[in-house]
PDB file of N, CA, C and O in Angstrom:
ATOM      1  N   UNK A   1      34.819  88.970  48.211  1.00  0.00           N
ATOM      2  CA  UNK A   1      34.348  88.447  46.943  1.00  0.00           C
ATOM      3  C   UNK A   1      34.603  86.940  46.854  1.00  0.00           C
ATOM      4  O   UNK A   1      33.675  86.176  46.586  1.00  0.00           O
ATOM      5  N   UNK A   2      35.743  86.538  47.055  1.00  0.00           N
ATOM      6  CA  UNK A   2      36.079  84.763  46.849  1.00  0.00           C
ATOM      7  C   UNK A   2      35.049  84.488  48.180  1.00  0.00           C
ATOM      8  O   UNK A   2      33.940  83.986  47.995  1.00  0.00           O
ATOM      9  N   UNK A   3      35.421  84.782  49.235  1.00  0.00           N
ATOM     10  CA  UNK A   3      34.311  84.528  50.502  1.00  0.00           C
ATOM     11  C   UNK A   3      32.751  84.235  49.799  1.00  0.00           C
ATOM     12  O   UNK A   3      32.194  83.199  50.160  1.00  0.00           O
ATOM     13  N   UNK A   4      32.108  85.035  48.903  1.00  0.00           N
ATOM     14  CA  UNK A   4      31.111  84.712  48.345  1.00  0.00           C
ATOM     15  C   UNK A   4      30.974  83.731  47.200  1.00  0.00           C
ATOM     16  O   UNK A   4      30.012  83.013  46.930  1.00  0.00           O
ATOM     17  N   UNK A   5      31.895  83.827  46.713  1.00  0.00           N
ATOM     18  CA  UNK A   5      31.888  82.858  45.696  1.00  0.00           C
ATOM     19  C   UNK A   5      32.024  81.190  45.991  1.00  0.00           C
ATOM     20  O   UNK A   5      31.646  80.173  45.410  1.00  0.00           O
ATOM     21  N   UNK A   6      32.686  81.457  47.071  1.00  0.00           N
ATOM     22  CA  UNK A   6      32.793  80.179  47.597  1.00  0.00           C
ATOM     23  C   UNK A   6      31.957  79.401  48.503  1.00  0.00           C
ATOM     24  O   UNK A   6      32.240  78.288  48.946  1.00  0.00           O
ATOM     25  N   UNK A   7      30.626  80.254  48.804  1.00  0.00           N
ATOM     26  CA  UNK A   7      29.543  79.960  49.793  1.00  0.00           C
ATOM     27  C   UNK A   7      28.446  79.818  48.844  1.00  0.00           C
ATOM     28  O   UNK A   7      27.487  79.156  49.242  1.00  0.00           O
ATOM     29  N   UNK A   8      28.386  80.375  47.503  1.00  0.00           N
ATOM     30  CA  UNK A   8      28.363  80.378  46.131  1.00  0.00           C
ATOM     31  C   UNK A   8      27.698  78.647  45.651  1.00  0.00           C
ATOM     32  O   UNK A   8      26.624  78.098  45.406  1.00  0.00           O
ATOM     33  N   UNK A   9      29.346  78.294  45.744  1.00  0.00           N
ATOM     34  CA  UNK A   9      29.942  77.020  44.857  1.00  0.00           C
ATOM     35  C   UNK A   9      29.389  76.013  46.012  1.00  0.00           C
ATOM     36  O   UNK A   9      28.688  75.021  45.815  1.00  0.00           O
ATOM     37  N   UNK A  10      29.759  76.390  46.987  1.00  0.00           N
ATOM     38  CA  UNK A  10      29.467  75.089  48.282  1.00  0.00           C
ATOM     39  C   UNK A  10      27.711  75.284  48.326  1.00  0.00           C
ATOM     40  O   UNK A  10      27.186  74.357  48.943  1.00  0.00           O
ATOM     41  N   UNK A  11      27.012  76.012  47.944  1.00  0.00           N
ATOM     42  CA  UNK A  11      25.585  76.011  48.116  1.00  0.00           C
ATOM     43  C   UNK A  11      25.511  74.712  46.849  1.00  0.00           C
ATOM     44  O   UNK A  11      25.464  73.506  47.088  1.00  0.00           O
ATOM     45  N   UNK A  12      25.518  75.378  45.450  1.00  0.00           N
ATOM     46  CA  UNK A  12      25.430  74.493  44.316  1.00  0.00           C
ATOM     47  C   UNK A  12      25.755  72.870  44.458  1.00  0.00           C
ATOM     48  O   UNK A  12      25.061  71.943  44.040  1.00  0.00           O
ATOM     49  N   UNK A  13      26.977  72.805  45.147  1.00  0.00           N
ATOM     50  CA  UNK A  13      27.172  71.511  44.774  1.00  0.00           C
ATOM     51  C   UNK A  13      26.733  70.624  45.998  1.00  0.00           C
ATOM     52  O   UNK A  13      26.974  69.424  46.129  1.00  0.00           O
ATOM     53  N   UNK A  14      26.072  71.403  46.833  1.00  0.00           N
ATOM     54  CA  UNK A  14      25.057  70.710  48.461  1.00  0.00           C
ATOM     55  C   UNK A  14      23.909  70.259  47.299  1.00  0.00           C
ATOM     56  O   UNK A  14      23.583  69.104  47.024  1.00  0.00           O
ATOM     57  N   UNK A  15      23.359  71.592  46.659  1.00  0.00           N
ATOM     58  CA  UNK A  15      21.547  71.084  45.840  1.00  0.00           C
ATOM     59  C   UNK A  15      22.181  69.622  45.100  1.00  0.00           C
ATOM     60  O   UNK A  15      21.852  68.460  45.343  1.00  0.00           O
ATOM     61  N   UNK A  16      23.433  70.251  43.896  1.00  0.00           N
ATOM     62  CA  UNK A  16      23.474  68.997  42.699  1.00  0.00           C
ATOM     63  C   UNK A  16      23.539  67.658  43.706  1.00  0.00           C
ATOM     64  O   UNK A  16      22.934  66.613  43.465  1.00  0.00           O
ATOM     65  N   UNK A  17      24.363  67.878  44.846  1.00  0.00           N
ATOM     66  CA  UNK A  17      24.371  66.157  45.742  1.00  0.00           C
ATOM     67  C   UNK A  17      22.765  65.509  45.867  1.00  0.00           C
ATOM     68  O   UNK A  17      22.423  64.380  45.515  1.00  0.00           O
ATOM     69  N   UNK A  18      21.919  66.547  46.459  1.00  0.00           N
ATOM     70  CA  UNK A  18      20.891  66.245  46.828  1.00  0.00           C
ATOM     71  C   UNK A  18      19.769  65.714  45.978  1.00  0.00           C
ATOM     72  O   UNK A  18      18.687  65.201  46.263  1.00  0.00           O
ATOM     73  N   UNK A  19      20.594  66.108  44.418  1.00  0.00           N
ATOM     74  CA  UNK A  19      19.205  65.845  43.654  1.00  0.00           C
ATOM     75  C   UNK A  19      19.884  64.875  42.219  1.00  0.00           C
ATOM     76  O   UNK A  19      19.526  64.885  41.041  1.00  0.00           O
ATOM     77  N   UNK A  20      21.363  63.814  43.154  1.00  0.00           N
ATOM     78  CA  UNK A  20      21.338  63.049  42.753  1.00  0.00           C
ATOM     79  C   UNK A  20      20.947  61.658  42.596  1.00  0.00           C
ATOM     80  O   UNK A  20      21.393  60.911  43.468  1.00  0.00           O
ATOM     81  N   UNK A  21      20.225  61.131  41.702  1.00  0.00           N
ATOM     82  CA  UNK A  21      19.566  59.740  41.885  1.00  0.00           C
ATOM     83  C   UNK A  21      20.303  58.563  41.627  1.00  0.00           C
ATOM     84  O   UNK A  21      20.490  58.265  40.447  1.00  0.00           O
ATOM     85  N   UNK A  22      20.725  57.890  42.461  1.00  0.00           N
ATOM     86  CA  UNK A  22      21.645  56.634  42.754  1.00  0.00           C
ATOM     87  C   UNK A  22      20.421  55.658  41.529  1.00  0.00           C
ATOM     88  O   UNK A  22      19.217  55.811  41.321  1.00  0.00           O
ATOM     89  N   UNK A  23      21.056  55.047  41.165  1.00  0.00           N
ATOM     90  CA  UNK A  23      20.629  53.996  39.742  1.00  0.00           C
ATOM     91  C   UNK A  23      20.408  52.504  40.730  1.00  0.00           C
ATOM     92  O   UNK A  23      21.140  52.098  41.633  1.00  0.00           O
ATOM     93  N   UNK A  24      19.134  51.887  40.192  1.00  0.00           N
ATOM     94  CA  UNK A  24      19.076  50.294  40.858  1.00  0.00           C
ATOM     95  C   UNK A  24      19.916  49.085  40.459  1.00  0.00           C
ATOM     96  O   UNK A  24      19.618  48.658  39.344  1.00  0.00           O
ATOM     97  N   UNK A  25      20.843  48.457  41.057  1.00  0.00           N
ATOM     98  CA  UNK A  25      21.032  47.153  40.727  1.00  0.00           C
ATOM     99  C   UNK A  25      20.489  46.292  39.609  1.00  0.00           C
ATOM    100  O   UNK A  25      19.472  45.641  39.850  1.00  0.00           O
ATOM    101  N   UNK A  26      20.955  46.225  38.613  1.00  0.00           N
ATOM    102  CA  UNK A  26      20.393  44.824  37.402  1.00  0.00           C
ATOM    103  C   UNK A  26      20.186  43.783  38.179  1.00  0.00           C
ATOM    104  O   UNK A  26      20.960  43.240  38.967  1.00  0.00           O
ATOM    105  N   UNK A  27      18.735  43.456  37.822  1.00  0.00           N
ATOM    106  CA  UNK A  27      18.431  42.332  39.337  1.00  0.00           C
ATOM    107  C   UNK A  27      18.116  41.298  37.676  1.00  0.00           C
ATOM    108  O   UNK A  27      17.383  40.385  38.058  1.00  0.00           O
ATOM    109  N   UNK A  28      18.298  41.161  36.544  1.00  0.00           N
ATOM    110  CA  UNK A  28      18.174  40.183  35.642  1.00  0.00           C
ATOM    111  C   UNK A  28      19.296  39.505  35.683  1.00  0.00           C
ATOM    112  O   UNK A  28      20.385  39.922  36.078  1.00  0.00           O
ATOM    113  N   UNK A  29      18.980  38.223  35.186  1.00  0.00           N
ATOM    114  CA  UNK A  29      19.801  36.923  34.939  1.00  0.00           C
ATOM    115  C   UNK A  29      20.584  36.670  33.735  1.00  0.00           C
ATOM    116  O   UNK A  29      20.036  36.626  32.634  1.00  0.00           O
ATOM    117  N   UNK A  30      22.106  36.467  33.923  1.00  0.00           N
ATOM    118  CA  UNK A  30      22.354  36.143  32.883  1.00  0.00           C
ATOM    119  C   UNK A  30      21.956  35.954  31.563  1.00  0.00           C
ATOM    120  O   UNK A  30      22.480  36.665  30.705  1.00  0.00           O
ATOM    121  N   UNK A  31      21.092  35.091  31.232  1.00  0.00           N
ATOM    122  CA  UNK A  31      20.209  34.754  30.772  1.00  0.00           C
ATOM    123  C   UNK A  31      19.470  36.168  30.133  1.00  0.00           C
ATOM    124  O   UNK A  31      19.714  36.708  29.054  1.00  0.00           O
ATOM    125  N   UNK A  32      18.867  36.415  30.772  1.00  0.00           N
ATOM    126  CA  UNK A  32      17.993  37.534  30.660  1.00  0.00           C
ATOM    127  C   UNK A  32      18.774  38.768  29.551  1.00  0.00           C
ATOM    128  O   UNK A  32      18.534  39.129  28.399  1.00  0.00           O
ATOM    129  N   UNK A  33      19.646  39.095  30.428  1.00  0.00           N
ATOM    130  CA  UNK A  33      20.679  39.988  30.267  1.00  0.00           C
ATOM    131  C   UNK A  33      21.448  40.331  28.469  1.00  0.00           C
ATOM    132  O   UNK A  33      21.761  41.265  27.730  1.00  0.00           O
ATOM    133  N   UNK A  34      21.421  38.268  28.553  1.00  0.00           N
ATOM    134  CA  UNK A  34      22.135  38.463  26.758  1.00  0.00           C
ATOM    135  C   UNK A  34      20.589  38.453  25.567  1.00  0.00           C
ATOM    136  O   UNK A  34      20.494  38.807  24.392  1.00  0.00           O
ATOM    137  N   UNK A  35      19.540  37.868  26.563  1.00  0.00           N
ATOM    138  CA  UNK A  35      18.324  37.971  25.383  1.00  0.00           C
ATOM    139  C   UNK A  35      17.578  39.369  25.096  1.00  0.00           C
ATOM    140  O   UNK A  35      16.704  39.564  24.252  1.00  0.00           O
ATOM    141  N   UNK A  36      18.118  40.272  25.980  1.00  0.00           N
ATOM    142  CA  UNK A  36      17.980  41.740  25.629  1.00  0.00           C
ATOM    143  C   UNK A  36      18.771  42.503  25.049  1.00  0.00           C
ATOM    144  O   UNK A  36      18.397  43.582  24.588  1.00  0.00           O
ATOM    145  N   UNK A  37      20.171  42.014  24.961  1.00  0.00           N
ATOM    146  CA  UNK A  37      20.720  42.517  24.118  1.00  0.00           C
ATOM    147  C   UNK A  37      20.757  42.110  22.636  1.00  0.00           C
ATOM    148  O   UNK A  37      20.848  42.826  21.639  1.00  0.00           O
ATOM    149  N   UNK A  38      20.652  40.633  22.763  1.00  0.00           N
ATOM    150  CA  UNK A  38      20.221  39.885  21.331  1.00  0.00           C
ATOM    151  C   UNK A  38      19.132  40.849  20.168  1.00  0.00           C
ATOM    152  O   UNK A  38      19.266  41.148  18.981  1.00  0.00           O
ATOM    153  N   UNK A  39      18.206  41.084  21.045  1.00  0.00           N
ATOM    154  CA  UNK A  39      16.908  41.698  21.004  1.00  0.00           C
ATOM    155  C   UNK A  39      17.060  43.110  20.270  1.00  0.00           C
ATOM    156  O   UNK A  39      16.661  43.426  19.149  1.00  0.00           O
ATOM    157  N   UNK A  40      17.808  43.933  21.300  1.00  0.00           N
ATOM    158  CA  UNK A  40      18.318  45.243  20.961  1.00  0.00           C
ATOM    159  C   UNK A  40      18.800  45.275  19.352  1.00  0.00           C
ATOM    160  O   UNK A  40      18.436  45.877  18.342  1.00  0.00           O
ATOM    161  N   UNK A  41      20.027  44.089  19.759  1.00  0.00           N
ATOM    162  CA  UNK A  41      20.496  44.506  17.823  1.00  0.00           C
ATOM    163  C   UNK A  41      19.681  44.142  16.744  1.00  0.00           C
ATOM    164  O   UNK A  41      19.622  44.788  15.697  1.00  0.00           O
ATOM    165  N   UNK A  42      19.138  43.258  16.947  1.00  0.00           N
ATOM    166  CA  UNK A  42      18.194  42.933  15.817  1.00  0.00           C
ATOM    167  C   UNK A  42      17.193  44.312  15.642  1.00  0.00           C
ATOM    168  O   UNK A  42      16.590  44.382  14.571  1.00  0.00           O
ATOM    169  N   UNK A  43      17.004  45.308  16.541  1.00  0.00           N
ATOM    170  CA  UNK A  43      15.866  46.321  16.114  1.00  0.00           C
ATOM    171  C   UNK A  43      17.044  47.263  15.381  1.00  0.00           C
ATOM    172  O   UNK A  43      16.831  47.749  14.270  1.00  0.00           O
ATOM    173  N   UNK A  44      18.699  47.547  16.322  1.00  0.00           N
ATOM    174  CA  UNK A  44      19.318  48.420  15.565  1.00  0.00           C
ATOM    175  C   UNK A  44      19.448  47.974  13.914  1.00  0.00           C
ATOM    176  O   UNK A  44      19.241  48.523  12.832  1.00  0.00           O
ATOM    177  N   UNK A  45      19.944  46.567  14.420  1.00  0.00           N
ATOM    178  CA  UNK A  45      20.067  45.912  12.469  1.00  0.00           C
ATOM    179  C   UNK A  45      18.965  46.398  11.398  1.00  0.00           C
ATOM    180  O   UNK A  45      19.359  46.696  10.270  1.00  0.00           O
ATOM    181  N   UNK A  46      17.866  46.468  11.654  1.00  0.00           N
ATOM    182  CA  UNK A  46      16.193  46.803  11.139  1.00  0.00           C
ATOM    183  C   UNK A  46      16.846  48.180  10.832  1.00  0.00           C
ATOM    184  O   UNK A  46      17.158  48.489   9.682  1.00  0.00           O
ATOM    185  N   UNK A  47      17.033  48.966  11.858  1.00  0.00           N
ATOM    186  CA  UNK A  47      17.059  50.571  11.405  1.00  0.00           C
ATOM    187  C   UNK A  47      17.978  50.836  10.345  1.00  0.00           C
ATOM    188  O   UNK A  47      17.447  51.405   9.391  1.00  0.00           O
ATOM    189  N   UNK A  48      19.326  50.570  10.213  1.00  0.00           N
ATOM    190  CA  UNK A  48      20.335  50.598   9.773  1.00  0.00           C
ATOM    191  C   UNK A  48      20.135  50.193   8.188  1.00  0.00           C
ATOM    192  O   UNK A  48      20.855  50.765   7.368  1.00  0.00           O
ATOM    193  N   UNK A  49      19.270  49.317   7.784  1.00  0.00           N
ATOM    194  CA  UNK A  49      19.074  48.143   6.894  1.00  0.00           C
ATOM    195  C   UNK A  49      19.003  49.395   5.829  1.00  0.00           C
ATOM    196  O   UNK A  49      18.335  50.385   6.126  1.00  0.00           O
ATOM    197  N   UNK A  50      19.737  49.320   4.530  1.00  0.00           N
ATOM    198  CA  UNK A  50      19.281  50.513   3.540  1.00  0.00           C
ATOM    199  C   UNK A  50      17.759  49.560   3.023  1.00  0.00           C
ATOM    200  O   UNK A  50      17.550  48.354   3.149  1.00  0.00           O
ATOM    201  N   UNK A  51      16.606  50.954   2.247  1.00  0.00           N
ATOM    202  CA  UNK A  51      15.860  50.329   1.742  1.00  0.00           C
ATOM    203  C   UNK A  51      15.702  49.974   0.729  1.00  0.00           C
ATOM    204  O   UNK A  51      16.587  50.581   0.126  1.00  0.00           O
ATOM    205  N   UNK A  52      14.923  49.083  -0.360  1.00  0.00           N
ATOM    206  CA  UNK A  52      15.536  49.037  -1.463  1.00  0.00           C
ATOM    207  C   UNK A  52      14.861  49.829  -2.208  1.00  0.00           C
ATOM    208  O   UNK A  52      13.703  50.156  -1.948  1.00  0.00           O
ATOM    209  N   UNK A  53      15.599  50.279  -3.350  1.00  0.00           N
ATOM    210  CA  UNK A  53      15.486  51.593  -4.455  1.00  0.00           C
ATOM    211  C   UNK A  53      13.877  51.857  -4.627  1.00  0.00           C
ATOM    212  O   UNK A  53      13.502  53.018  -4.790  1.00  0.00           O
ATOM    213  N   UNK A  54      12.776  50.618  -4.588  1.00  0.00           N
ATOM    214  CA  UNK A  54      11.476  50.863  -5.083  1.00  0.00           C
ATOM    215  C   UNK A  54      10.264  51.406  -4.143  1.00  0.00           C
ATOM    216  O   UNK A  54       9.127  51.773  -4.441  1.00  0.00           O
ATOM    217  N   UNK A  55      11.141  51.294  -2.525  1.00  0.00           N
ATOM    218  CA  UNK A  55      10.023  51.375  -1.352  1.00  0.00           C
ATOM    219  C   UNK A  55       9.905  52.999  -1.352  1.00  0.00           C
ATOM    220  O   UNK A  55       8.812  53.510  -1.111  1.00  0.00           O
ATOM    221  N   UNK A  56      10.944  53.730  -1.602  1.00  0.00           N
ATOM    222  CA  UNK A  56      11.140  55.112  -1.110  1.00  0.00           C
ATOM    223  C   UNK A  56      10.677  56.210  -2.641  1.00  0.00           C
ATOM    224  O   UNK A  56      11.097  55.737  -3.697  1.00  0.00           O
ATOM    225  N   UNK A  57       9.915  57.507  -2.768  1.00  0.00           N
ATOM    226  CA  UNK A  57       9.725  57.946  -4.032  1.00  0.00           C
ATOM    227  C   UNK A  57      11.503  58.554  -4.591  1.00  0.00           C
ATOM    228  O   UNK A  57      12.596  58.659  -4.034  1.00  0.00           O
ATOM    229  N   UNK A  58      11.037  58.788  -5.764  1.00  0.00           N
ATOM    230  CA  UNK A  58      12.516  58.938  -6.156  1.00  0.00           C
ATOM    231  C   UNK A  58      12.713  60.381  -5.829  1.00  0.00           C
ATOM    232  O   UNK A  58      11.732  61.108  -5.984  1.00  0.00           O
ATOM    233  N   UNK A  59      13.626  60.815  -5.478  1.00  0.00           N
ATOM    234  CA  UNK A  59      13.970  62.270  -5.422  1.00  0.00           C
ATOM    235  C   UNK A  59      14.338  62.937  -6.574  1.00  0.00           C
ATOM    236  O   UNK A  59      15.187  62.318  -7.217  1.00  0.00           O
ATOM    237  N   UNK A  60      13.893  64.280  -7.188  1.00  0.00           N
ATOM    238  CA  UNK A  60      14.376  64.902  -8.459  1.00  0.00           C
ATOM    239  C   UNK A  60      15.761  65.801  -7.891  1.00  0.00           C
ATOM    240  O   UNK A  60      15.585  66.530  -6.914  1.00  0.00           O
ATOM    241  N   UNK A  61      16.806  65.746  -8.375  1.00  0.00           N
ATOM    242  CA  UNK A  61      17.888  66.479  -7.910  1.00  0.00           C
ATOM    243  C   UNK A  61      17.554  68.137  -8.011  1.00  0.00           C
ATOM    244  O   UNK A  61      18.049  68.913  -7.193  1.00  0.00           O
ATOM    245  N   UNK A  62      16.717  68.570  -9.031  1.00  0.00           N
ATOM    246  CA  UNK A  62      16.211  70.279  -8.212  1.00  0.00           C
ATOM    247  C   UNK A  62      15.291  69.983  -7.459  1.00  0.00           C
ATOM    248  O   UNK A  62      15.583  70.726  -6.521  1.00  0.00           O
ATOM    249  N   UNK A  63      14.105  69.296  -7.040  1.00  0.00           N
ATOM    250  CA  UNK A  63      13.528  69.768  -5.956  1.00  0.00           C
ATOM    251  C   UNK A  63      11.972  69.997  -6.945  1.00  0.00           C
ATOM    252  O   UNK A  63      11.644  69.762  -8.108  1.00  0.00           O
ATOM    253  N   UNK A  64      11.164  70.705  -5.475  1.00  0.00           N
ATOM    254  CA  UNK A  64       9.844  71.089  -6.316  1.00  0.00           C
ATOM    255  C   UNK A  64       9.841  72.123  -7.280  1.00  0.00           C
ATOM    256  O   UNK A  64       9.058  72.278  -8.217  1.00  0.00           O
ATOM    257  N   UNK A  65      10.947  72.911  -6.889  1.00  0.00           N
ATOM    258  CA  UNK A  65      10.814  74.251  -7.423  1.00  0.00           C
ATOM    259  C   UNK A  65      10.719  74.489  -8.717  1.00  0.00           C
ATOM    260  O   UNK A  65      10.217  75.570  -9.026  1.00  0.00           O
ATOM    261  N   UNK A  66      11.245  73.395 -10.014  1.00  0.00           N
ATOM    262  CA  UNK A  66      10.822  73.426 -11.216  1.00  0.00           C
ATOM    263  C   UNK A  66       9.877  73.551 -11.678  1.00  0.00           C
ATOM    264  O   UNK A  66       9.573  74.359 -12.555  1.00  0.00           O
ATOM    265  N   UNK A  67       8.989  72.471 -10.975  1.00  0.00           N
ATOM    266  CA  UNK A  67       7.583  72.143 -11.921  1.00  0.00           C
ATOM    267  C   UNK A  67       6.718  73.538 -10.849  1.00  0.00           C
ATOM    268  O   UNK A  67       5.974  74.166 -11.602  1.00  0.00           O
ATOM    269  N   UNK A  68       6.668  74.030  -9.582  1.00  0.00           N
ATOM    270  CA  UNK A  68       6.232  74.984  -9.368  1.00  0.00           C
ATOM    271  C   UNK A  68       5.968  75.892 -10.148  1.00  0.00           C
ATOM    272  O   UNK A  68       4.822  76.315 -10.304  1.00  0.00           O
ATOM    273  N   UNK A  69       7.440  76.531 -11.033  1.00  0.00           N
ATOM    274  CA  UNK A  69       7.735  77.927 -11.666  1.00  0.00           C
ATOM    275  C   UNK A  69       7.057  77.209 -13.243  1.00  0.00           C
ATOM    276  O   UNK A  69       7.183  78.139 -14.039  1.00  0.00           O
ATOM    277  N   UNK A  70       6.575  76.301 -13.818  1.00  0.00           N
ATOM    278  CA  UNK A  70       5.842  76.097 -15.071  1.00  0.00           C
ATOM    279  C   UNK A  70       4.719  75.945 -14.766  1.00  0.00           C
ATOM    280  O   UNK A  70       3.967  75.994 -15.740  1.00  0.00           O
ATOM    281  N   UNK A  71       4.134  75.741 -13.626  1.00  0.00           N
ATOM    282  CA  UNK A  71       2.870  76.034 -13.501  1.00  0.00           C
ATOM    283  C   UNK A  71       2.320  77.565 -13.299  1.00  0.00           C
ATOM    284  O   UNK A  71       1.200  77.878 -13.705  1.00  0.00           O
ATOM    285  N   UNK A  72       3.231  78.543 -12.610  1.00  0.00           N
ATOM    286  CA  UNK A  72       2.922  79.541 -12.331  1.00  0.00           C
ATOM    287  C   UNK A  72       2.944  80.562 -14.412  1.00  0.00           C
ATOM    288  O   UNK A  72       2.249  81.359 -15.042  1.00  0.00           O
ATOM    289  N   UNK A  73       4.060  79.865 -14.574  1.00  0.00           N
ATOM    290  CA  UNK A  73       3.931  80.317 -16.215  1.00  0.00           C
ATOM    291  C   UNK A  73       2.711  80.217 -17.307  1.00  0.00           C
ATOM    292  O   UNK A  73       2.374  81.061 -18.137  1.00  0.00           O
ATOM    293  N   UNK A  74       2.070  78.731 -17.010  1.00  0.00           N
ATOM    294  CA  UNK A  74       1.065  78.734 -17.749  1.00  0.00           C
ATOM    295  C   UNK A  74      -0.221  78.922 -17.657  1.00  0.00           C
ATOM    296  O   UNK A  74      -1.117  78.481 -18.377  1.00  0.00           O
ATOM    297  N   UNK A  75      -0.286  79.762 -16.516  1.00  0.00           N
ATOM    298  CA  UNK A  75      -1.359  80.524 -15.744  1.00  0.00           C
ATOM    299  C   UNK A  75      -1.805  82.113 -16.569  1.00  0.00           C
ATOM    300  O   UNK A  75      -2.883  82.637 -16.847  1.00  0.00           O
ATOM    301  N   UNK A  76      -0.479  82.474 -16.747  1.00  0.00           N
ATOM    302  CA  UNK A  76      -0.026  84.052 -17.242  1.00  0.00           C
ATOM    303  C   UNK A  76      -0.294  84.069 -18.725  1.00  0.00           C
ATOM    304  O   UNK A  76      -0.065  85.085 -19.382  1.00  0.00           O
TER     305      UNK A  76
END
């Protein structure tokens, strides 16, 4: 049983070696390097940004389900 398990484990971790992909060298410049990160935060800053109170509709704290159940009432 360990005999198998262990021909098992040594199969698995032969495939995972094989079908690991080695990553390329940052071939950018200094330079380069900080104007992409510059870049980066300014889009995270954007996301993060709250919006202000008038862009977004207002939310009713119940939900639709009020005005649903008075419409279904004044049907009847």
């Amino acid at each position: 049983m360990d005999k198998r398990l262990a021909k098992r484990h040594k199969r698995q971790v032969s495939r995972a070696k094989s079908r690991i992909k080695v990553s390329e060298p940052d071939l950018r410049t200094p330079e380069e390097i900080k104007a992409a990160r510059e870049a980066s935060q300014a889009v995270a800053e954007r996301r993060t940004d709250a919006r202000p109170h008038y862009s977004t509709p207002a939310q009713h704290p119940a939900g639709r389900g009020a005005t649903g159940a008075m419409k279904g009432d004044a049907g009847s």
